[in-house]
N, C-alpha and C positions, 0 to 999 in steps of 0.2 A: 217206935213205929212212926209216929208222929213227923220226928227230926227226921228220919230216914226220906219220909217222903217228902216235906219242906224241902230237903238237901235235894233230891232228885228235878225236883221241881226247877228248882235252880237252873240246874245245869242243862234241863232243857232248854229254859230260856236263855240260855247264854248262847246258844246256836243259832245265827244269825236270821235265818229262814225260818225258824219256828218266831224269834220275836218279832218280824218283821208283820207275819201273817197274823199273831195275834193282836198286836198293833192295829190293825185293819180292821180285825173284825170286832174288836172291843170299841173304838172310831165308830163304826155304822152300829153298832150294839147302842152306843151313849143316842146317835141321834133319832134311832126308830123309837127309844123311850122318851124322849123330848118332843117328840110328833106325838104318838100316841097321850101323853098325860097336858100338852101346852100348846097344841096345834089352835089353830084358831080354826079351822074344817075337820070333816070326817072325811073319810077316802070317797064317800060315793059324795059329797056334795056339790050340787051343779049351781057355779054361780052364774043367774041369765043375763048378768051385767057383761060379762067376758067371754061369751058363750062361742062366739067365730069374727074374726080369725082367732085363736088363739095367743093371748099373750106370750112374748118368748121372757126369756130368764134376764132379769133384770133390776136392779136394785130400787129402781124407778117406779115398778110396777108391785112394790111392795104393799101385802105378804107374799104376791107369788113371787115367790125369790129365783125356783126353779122353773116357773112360766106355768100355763096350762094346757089341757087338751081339750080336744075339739068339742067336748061338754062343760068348758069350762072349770074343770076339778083341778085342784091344783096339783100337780106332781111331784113336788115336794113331798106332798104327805103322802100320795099313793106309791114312791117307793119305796118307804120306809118301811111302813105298812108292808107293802112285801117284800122287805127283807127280813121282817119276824116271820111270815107267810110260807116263805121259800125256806127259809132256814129250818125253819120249825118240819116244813114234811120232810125236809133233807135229812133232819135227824129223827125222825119218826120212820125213816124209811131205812134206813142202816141200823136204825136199834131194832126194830122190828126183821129186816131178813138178815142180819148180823147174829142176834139173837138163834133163831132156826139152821140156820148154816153151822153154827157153832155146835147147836143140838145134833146134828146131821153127822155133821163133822166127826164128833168128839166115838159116837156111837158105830158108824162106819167103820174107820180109822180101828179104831179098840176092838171091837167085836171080828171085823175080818168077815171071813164066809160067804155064806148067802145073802147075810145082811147087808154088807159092804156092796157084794155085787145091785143086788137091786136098787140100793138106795143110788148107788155112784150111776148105773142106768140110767133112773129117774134123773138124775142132772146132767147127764150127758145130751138127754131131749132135749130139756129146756135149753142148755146151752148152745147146742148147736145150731138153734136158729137166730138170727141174727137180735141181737136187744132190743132194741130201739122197736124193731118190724112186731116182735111179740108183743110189747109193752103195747104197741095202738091196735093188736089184735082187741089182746084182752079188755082194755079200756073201752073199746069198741062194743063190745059185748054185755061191758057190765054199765054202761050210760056214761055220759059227758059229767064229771063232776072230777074236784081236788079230793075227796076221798078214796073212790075207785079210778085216780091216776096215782096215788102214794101205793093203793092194792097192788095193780098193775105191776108198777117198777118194784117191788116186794119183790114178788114172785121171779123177776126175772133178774133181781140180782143174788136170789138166795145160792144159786150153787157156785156164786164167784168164793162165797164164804166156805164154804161145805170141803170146797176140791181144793182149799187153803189149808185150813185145819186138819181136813185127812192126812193130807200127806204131812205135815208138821207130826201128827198121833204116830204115825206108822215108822217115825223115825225116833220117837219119845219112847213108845212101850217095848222095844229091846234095851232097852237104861237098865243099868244093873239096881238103881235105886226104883224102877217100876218092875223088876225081878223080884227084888228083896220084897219088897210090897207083897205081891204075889205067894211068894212063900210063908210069908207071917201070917194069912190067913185073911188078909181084909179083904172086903167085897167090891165088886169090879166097881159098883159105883162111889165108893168109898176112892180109890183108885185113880179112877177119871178124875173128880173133882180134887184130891187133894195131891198129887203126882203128875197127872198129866196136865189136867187145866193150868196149872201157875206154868208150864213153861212155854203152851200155846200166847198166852194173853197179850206179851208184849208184840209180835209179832201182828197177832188180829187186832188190837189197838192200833197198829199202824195202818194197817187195812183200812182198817173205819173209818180213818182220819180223809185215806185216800179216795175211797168212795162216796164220799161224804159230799164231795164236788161235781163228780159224775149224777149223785143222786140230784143234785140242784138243775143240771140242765136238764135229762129226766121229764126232771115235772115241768121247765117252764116249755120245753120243746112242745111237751102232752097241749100243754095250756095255748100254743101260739097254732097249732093245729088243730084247735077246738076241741078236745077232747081231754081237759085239764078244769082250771078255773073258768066260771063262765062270769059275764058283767054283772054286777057293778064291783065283785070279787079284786081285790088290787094286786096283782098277782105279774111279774116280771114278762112273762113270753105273751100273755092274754097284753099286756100294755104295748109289748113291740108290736105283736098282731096287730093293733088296732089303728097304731100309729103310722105303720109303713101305708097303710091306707093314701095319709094325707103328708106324707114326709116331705116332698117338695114344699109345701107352702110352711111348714114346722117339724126342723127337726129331734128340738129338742124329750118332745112326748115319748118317741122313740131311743134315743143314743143315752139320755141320760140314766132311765132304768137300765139299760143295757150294761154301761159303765162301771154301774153298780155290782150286778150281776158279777162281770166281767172281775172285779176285782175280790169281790166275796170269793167266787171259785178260785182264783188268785189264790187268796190268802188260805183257803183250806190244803193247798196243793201244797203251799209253801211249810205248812205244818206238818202235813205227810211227810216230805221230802227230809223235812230235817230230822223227824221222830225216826224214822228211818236210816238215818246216816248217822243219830246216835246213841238205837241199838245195835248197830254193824260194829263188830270189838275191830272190825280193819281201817274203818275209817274213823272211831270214835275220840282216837287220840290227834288226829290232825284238823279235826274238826274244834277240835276244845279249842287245840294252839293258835286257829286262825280267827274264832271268835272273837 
C-alpha cells in the first residue's frame, strides 16, 4: 500500500504543472515559516521611525527588504503572514464545504427519489444566484469578520461539490460490482463507502484542488470590500484595500501582496490542471511522454 502510493506520488510529480505549482507553494510555504519563527516584527508592528512616506523595497533600507506601509509595518512579514492566513481559510473552506457536498452528494446520487429531488432543489437555490453577490449577502448579515467570510464562501461553494458527486453516483451505482454488492445483502451505507466513495474520490480531489484557488480570492475579495479581515489582521485583499488608498505615492504596500496572491492561486490552478490531465486515461499517456 505504502509503495503503491510513493509510486503514484511520483508520477504526479513528473507532470510538469503539478511540480511547477508545488514548487511555488512549497517556496512561499519555506518563507511564511522563516517570517513567523526569525522575523525581526510582528505583522501588526508600527515602526514610528518609518511611519510616512513609506519606505519602498530596498536593500538599503534593510530589514524592510519588501519596504513598508503607511503605518510603517513592514510588508514583508505582513505577506507572509497572510499567505498561512489565506491559505489556511482556503483549505478550511474546501474541507469544510467539500466535506458536506460530498455528504450531499453521495446520499442524493444513491438514494434517488424524494431525497434527491429536495436536496438537488436546495442547491439549485443557492446556485442560481450569483456567488460572489450571496457570499456579501451572507457575510453582511452575519458581521465583518475572517470567520463568518470562510462561513459565507462555505455555504456558497457547497453545491459546486454536491451536483459533482451526484452525478459521478448516478453513473457508479448501475456498476455491476455495486449490483453484486446489492445482491450480497450489504447495507446501503456499507455500499456508498466501500463501492461507491473509492471511485468518486479521485475525481472530487481534483475538484478541491481546483476550488482551492477560487476559495483564496473568495476570502481576499470579502476582506478588500470590508466584510473579510478587519486591521491590524494581515490578510491579502484587507492589505490591497488599504494600499490602493495611497498607491501613487507607494506602490509597493499594494502589488507586492498582490503578486503573491496572484501566484499562490497560480500554483493551486496549475496542481488542478495537471491532477486532472493525469486522471483523464486520454491524455495520461501523452502527458507522461512530454514530461
Amino acid at each position: 500500500m505504502i509503495d503503491s502510493t510513493s509510486r503514484t506520488l511520483r508520477e504526479v510529480l513528473m507532470v510538469k504543472r503539478v511540480r511547477y505549482g508545488v514548487i511555488i507553494l512549497l517556496s512561499f510555504l519555506a518563507l511564511s515559516l522563516i517570517v513567523v519563527f526569525f522575523s525581526p516584527f510582528q505583522y501588526d508592528q508600527i515602526s514610528y521611525n518609518v511611519h510616512y512616506p513609506p519606505l519602498s523595497p530596498s536593500s538599503v533600507n534593510w530589514p524592510y527588504i519588501m519596504g513598508t506601509d503607511n503605518l510603517g509595518r513592514d510588508v514583508f512579514t505582513r505577506t507572509f503572514y497572510a499567505y498561512i492566513l489565506d491559505t489556511g481559510c482556503g483549505l478550511a473552506i474546501v474541507s469544510l464545504s467539500g466535506l458536506i457536498g460530498l455528504i450531499i452528494g453521495l446520499i442524493s446520487g444513491y438514494l434517488g427519489g424524494l431525497v434527491d429531488l429536495v436536496l438537488m432543489r436546495i442547491m439549485d437555490i443557492v446556485i442560481s444566484i450569483p456567488g460572489f453577490m450571496l457570499a456579501i449577502a451572507i457575510a453582511a448579515v452575519l458581521g465583518s469578520s475572517i470567520v463568518n467570510a470562510v462561513i459565507s464562501v462555505v455555504i456558497v461553494t457547497v453545491p459546486i461539490y454536491a451536483r459533482l458527486v451526484r452525478g459521478m453516483v448516478l453513473s457508479v451505482k448501475e456498476s455491476l460490482f455495486v449490483l453484486a454488492a446489492k445482491e450480497a445483502g450489504l447495507s446501503t451505507v456499507r455500499i456508498i463507502v466501500k463501492h461507491v466513495l473509492p471511485q468518486v474520490t479521485p475525481i472530487f480531489i481534483t475538484q478541491l484542488t481546483m476550488e482551492l484557488s477560487n476559495a483564496i480570492i473568495y476570502i481576499a475579495a470579502l476582506s478588500f470590500i470590508g466584510l473579510g479581515a478587519q486591521e491590524p489582521v494581515p490578510e491579502w485583499g484587507l492589505m490591497i484595500s488599504t494600499a490602493r488608498r495611497y498607491v501613487r505615492e507607494a506602490w509597493w504596500p499594494a502589488v507586492l501582496p498582490g503578486l503573491v496572491m496572484f501566484l499562490t492561486v497560480l500554483s493551486f490552478n496549475l496542481i488542478g490542471d495537471g491532477l486532472r490531465d493525469y486522471l483523464d486515461p486520454r491524455k495520461k499517456l501523452s502527458v507522461r511522454e512530454t514530461s
